[in-house]
Steps between C-alpha positions, in 0.01 A plus 500: 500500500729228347821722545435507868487157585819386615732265365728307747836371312684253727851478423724210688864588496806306526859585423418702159653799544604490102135523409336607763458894374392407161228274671376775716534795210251312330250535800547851536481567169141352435193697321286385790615709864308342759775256605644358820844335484493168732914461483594167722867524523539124590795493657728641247877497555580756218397854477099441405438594815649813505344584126184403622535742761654729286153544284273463779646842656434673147187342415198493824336237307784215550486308833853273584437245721852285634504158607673245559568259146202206509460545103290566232157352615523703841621835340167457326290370799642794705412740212166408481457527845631872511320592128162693518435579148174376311733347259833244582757478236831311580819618290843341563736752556765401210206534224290837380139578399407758225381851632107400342480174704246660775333681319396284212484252772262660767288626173445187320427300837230780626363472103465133539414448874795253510724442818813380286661689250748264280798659277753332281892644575836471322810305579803716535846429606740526769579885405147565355481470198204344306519100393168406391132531612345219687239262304211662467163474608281333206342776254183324573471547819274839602610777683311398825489119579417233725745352728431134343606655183836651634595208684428334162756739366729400784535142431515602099811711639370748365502710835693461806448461840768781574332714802641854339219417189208575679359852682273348732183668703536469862222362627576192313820453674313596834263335670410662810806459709609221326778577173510264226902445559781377325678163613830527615643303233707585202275525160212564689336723227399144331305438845366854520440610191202219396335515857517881454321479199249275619369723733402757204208404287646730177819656389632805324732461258733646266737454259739795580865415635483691846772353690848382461653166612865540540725181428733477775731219494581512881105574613357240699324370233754443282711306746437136585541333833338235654192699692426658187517155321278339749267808541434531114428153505249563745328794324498261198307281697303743670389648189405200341272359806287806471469518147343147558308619750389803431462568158462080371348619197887617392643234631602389115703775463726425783738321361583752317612743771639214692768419228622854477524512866668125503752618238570833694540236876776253312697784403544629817580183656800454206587852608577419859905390592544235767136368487327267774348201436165649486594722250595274293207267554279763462677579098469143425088479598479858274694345239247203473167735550673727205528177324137429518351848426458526149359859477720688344349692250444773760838519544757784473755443270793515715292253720407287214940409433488496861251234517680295211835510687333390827335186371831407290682558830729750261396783734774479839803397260360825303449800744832337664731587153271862476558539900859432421550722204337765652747499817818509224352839377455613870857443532 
């Protein structure tokens, strides 16, 4: 009964021709069959297309769908929209899952009676290769938990509000004809992701690595202009108003989160050449909430020297020389 409930995988693609094949190998490949393949070729300008098309003529189960490029958040919104499996997983197209995800995944949830399924993945680089696993989900915590306990995690850092963690039931993204959507903003997974898990009153989890986050350095994410300045500032703050609201009771672990997130904001306004005004404004009021956050215990390491450069105002004159040094090897 479990292996015939379907499984809709939405995949938003742009301009990834380079990965694109591995990403969708990894699909075909799974243990679990009953698949549909919601490609949303968002407007690519390289060959994606055409290698979405490409598969979708050799395998019935992948659907292509072309439009014009409106980004991330509406390549998922359209997804959804065209997706009629029981379950909804989102996988960006330059990262793979391990052939077991859906079916340890669509087993453990039936087993539990959960609508989320959580995973933990591993950070690999630009060509693939493996660079380290992400922080782990606390040994303590049991293998099916409440959401207060996972956004707990959350603000620990111990999980992350990526989208691609979680295999979600569809009726909890569905509400008659009304879809739980994504904002069109960039980082929207940190406004998604919590009210997503909200809606679910437990969660599976495990501690297997089932997916694979690739490290681009030219991705979207890793590339910092103003928008994405100003629109992670407003997840930050979006996050951190319904924490307060929602769940007040954790409300003492926010600081926590907040002064990864802070640290993560003032580098990527250092990062950006000819900055406005608000830019800069905007690294000076971080610089002085980083200041007053003294939670740092919780901290990576490599965000623990971050965090001592930023307050002795040692970090710009810093990633400038590394910046620097690192263009003298380019050349």
């Amino acid at each position: 009964m479990i292996n015939k409930t379907l499984v809709s995988i939405i995949v938003p693609v742009y301009n990834v021709e380079n990965y694109l094949s591995k990403s969708f190998d990894s699909i075909v490949n799974q243990t679990y069959k009953n698949i549909e393949i919601i490609v949303v070729n968002d407007g690519s300008t390289d060959s994606s297309g055409k290698i979405a098309d490409e598969y979708a003529e050799k395998f019935s189960n992948f659907k292509v769908y072309h439009t014009e490029n409106r980004g991330l958040s509406e390549a998922r919104n359209y997804g959804l929209e065209k997706s009629k499996g029981e379950y909804i997983f989102f996988l960006d197209p330059d990262d793979w899952i391990e052939k077991e995800l859906f079916e340890v995944a669509i087993t453990k949830m039936n087993q539990d009676e959960t609508n989320i399924f959580v995973m933990n993945f591993n950070f690999v680089n630009d060509e693939g290769k493996y660079i380290s696993k992400n922080r782990n989900v606390r040994t303590n915590t049991s293998a099916v938990c409440s959401t207060e306990i996972i956004m707990k995690e959350i603000l620990l850092n111990h999980i992350q509000c990526f989208v691609w963690q979680f295999v979600v039931r569809r009726n909890l993204l569905m509400n008659g004809n009304i879809r739980h959507n994504f904002k069109n903003i960039m980082y929207e997974d940190v406004i998604w992701t919590p009210r997503t898990l909200q809606l679910a009153k437990s969660i599976s989890v495990s501690e297997k690595y089932f997916y694979n986050y690739r490290q681009r350095k030219h991705s979207i994410v890793h590339v910092s202009t103003t928008k994405s300045v100003e629109d992670r500032k407003f997840g930050i703050d979006n996050f951190s108003d319904f924490v307060k609201k929602c769940y007040p009771q954790l409300e003492r672990y926010l600081g926590i989160w907040r002064l990864a997130a802070l640290i993560h904001l003032y580098a990527m306004c250092t990062s950006i050449k000819n900055q406005h005004n608000e830019v800069e404004q905007l690294q000076q009021n971080v610089r002085k909430q980083i200041q007053l956050n003294k939670n740092v215990s919780n901290l990576k390491a490599t965000d623990k020297v971050k965090y001592l450069l930023i307050i002795s105002r040692l970090f710009v004159p810093i990633t400038n020389i590394v910046r620097k040094i690192k263009n003298v090897k380019l050349k």
